[in-house]
C-alpha positions as a Markdown table, in Angstrom:
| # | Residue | x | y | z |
|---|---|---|---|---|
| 1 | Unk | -49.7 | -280.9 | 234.3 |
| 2 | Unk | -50.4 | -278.8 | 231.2 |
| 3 | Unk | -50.5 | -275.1 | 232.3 |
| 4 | Unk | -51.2 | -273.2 | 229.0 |
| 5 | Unk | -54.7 | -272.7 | 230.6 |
| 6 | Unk | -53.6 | -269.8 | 232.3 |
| 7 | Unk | -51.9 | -267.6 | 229.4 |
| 8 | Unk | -52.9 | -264.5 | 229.3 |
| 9 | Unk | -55.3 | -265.1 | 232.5 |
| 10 | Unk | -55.7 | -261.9 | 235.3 |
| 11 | Unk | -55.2 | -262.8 | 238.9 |
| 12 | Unk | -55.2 | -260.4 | 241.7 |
| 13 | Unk | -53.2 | -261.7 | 244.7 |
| 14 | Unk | -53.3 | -260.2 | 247.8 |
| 15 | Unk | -50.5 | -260.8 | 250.7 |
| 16 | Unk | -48.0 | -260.3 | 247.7 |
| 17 | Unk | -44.6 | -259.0 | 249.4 |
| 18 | Unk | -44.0 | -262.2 | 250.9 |
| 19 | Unk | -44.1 | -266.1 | 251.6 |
| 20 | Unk | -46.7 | -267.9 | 249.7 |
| 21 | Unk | -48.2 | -265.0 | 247.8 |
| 22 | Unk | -44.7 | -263.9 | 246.4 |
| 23 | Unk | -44.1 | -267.3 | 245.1 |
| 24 | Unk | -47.5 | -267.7 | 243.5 |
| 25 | Unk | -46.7 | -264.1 | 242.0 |
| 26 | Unk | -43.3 | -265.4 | 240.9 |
| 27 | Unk | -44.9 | -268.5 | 239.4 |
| 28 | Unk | -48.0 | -267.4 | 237.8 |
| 29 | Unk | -46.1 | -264.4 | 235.8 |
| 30 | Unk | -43.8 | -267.1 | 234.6 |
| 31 | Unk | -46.9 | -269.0 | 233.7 |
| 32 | Unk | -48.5 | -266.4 | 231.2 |
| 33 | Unk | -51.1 | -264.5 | 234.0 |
| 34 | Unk | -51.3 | -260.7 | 234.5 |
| 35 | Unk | -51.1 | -260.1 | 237.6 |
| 36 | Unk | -52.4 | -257.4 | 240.5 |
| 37 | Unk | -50.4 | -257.7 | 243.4 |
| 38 | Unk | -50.8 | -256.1 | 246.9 |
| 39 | Unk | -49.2 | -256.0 | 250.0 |
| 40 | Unk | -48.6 | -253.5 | 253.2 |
| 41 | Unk | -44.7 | -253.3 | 252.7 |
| 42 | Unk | -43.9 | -251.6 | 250.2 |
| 43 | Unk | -40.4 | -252.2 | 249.7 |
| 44 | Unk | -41.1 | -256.0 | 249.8 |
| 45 | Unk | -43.8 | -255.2 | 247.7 |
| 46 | Unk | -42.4 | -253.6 | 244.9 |
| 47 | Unk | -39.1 | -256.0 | 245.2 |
| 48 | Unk | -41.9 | -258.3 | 244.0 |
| 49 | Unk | -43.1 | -256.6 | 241.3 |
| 50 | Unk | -39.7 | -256.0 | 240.2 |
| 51 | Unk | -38.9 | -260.0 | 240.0 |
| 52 | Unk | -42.2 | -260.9 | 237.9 |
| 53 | Unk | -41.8 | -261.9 | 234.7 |
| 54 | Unk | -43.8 | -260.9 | 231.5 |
| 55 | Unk | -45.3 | -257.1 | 231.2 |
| 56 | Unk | -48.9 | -255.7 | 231.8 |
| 57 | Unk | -48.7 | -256.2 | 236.2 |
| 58 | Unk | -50.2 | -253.8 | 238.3 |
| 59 | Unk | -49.0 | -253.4 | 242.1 |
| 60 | Unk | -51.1 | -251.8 | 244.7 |
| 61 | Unk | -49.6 | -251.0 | 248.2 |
| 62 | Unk | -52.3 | -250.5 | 251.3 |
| 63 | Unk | -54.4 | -252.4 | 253.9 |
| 64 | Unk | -57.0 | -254.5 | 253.1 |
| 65 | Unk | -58.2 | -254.0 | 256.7 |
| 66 | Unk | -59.2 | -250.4 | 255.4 |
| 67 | Unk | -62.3 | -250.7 | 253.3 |
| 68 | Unk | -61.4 | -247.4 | 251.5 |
| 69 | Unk | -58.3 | -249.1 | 250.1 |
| 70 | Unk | -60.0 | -252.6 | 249.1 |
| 71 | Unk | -62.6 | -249.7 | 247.2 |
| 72 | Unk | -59.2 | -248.5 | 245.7 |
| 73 | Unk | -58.5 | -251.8 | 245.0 |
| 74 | Unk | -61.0 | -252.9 | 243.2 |
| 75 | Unk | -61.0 | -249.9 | 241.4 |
| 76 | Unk | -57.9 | -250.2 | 239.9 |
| 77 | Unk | -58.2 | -254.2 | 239.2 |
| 78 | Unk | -59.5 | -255.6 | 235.5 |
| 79 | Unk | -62.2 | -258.5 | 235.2 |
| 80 | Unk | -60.2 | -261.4 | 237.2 |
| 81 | Unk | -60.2 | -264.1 | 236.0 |
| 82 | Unk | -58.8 | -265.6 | 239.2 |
| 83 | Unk | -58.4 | -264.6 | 242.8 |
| 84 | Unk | -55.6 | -265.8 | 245.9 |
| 85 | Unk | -56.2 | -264.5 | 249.0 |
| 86 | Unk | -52.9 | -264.5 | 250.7 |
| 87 | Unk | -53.0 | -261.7 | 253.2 |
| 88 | Unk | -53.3 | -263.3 | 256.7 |
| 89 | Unk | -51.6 | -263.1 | 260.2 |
| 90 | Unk | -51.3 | -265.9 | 262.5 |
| 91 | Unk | -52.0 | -265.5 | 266.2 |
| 92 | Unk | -50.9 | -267.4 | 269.9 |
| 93 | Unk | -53.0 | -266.4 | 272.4 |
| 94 | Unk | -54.0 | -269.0 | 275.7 |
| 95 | Unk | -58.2 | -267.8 | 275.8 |
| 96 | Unk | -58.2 | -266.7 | 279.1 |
| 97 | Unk | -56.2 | -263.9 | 277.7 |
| 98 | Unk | -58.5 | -263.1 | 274.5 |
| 99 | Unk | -60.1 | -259.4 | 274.4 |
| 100 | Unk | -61.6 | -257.4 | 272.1 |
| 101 | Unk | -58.5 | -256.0 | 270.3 |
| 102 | Unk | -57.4 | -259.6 | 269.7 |
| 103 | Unk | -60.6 | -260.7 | 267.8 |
| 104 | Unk | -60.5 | -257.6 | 266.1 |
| 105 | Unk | -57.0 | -257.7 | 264.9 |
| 106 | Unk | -57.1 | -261.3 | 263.4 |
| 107 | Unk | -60.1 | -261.2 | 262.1 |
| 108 | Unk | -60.3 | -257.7 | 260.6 |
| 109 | Unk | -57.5 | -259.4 | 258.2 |
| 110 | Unk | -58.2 | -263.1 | 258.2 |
| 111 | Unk | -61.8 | -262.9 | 257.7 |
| 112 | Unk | -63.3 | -259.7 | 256.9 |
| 113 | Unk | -60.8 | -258.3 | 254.1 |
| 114 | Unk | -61.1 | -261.5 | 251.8 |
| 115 | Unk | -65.1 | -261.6 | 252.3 |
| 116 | Unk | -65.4 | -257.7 | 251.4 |
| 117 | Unk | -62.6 | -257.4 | 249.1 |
| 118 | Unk | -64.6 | -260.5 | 247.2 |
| 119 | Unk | -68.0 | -259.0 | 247.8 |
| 120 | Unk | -67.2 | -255.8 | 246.4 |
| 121 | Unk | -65.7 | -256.9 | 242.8 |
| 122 | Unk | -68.5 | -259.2 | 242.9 |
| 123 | Unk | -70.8 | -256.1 | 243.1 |
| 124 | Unk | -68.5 | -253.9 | 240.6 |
| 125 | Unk | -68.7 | -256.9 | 237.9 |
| 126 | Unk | -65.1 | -257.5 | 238.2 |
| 127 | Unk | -64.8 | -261.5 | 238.5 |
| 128 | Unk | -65.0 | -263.1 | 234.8 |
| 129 | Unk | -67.5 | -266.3 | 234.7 |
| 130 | Unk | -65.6 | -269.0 | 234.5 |
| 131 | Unk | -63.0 | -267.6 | 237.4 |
| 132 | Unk | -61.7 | -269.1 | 240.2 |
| 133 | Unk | -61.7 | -267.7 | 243.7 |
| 134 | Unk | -58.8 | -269.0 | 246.2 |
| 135 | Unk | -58.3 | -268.9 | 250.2 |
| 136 | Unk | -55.4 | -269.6 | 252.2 |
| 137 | Unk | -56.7 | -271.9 | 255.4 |
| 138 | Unk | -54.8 | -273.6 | 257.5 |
| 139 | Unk | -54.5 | -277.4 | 258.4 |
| 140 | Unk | -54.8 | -276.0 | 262.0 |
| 141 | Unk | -58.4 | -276.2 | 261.8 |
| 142 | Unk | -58.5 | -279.8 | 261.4 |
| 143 | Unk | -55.4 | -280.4 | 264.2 |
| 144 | Unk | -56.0 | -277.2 | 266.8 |
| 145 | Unk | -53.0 | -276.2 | 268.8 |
| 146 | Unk | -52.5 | -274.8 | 271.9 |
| 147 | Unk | -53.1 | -270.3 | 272.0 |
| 148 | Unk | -54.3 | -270.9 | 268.4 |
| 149 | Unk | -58.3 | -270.2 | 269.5 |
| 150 | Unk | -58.2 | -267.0 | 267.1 |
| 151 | Unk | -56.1 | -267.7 | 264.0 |
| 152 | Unk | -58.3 | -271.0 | 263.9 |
| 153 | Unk | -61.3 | -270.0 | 264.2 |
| 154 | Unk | -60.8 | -267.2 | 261.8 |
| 155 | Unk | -59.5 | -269.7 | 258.9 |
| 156 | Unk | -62.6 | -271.9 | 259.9 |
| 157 | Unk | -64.8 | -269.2 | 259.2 |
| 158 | Unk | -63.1 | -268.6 | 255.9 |
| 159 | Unk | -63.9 | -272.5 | 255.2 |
| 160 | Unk | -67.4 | -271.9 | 255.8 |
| 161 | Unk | -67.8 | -268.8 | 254.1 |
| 162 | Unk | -65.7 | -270.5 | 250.7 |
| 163 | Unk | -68.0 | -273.6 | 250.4 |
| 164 | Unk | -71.2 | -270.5 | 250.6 |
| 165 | Unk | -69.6 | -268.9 | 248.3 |
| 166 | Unk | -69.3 | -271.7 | 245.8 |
| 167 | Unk | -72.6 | -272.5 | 246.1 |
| 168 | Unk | -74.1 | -269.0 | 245.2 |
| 169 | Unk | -71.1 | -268.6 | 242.4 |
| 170 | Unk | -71.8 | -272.5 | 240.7 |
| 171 | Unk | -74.6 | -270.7 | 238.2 |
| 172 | Unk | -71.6 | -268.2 | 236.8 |
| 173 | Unk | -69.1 | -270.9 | 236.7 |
| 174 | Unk | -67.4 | -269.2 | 239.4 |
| 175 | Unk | -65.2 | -271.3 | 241.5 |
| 176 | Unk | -64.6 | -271.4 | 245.4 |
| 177 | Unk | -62.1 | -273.1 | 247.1 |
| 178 | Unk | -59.8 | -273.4 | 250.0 |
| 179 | Unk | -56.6 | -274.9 | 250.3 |
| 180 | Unk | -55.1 | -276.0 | 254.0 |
| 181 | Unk | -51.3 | -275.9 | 254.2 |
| 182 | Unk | -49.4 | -277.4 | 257.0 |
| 183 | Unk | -46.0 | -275.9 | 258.5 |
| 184 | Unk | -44.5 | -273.7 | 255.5 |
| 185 | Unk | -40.8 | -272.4 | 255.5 |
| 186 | Unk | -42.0 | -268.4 | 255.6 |
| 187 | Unk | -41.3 | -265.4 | 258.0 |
| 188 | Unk | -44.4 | -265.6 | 259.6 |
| 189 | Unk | -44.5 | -269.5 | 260.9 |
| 190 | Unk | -40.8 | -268.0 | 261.3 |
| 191 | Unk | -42.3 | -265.9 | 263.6 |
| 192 | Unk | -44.6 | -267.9 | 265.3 |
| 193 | Unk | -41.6 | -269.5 | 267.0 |
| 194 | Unk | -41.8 | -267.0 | 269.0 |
| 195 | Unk | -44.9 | -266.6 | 270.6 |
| 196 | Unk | -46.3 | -270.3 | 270.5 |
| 197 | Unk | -44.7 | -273.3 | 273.0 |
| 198 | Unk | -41.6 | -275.9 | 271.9 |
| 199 | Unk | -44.5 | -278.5 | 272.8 |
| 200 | Unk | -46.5 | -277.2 | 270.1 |
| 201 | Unk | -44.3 | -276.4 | 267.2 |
| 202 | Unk | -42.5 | -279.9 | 268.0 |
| 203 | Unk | -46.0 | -281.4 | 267.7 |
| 204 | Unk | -46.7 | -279.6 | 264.6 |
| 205 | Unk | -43.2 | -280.6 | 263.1 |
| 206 | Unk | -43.3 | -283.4 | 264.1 |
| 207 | Unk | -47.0 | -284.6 | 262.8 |
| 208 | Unk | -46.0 | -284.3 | 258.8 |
| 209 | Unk | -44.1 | -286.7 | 257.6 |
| 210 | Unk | -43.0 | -285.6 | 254.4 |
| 211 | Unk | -41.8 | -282.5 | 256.7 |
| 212 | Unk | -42.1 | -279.0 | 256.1 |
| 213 | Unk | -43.3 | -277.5 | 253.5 |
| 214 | Unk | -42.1 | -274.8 | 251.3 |
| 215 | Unk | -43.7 | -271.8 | 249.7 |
| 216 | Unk | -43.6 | -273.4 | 246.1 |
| 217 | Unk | -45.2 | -276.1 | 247.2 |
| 218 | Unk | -48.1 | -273.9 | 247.8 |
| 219 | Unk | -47.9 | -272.3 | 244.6 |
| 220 | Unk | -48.1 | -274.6 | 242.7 |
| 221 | Unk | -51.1 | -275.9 | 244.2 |
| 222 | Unk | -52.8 | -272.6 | 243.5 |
| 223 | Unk | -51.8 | -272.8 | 239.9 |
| 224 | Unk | -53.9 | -275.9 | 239.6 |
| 225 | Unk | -56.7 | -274.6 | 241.0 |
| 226 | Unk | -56.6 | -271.5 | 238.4 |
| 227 | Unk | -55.8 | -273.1 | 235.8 |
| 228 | Unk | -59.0 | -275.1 | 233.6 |
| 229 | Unk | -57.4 | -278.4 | 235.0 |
| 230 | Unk | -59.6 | -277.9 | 238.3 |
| 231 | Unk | -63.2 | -276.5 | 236.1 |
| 232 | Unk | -64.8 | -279.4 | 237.9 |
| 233 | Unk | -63.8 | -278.5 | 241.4 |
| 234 | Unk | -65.8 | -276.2 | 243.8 |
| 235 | Unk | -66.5 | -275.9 | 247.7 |
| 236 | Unk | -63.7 | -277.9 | 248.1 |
| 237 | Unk | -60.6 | -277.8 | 251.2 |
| 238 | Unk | -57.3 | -279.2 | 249.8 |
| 239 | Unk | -55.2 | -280.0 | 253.0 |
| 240 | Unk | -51.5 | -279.5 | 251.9 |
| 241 | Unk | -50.7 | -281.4 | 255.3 |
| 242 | Unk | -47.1 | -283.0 | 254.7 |
């Protein structure tokens, strides 16, 4: 696939220091884009910002679950041309045990950041016609798993709130999208090991056949939907399912 598109192109991706977001970074500088990238950890962070290719990047380090830093944010971002929301925890919690904190926690990053993050450059005139917006959902929401009431029902609001999006965007030329991977090599599925049951992640494994996925694979799935190869695709979930 012909990737010239995106020379020269401005993306802000958030979720930047690590997994899928640092390998879109990685890719799309060596593709031509400008890129902002944020994360929480800085170290990480900047050890991305070190590894990009090309000049003109911008790194911002903060917590999108802080509206004062998404304003910063925003402030400090150009007309995009292109957005990938990476940020994102995961969660394993049975429902009996669900309380207020929980909802908040997974939420306040899965859900809310990305929608006011997006609202706000709407509002500031900071998303180019013509651009394409980008969540990160999970193939969870089509195969639940046990403990995973939150994380899944956070990613299906995302879903919801994409294809909305798309539709109120279509007159600017403004695309929405989501893509849905499966079991990626990152820390946090890493992590998830811990707190979710053998059952499950066995299940999980088990259930793509191509088997797991990496964090290129991902990227370069993004790319496409950046890049003017996907101009005719909106309100759309890409299931990257193995």
């Amino acid at each position: 696939m012909d990737f010239n598109s995106l020379q020269n192109k401005k993306i802000l991706i958030t979720g930047a220091s690590s997994g899928i977001g640092r390998e879109t970074a990685y890719l799309l500088s060596g593709l031509g884009c400008r890129l902002v990238i944020n994360g929480t950890n800085e170290p990480r962070l900047s050890s991305t910002f070190e590894s990009l290719h090309g000049e003109g990047h911008i790194q911002f380090t903060g917590d999108l679950t802080d509206e004062i830093i998404i304003t910063k944010l925003v402030g400090i971002s150009p007309a995009l041309d292109g957005i990938v929301h990476c940020a994102g925890i995961t969660s394993h919690l049975p429902t009996q045990f669900v309380k207020t904190q929980n909802i908040y926690s997974v939420f306040d990053l899965n859900y809310k950041a990305p929608v006011l993050l997006t609202s706000m450059l709407l509002k500031k005139k900071k998303i180019n016609k013509g651009a394409s917006i980008l969540f990160i959902s999970s193939v969870a929401t089509q195969n639940p798993y046990f403990g995973g009431s939150l994380y899944i029902s956070s990613k299906s609001a995302l879903e919801g709130y994409s294809k909305t999006l798309a539709l109120e965007l279509a007159g600017k030329g403004i695309r929405s999208n989501c893509i849905s991977p499966g079991y990626v090599k990152t820390s946090m599925t890493a992590a998830a090991r811990e707190t979710i049951s053998d059952e499950s992640m066995d299940r999980i494994e088990n259930d793509q056949i191509l088997g797991a996925g990496e964090p290129i694979d991902v990227a370069k799935t993004i790319a496409y939907f950046l890049s003017d190869a996907s101009k005719w695709v909106t309100g759309t979930n890409l299931i990257l399912g193995g």
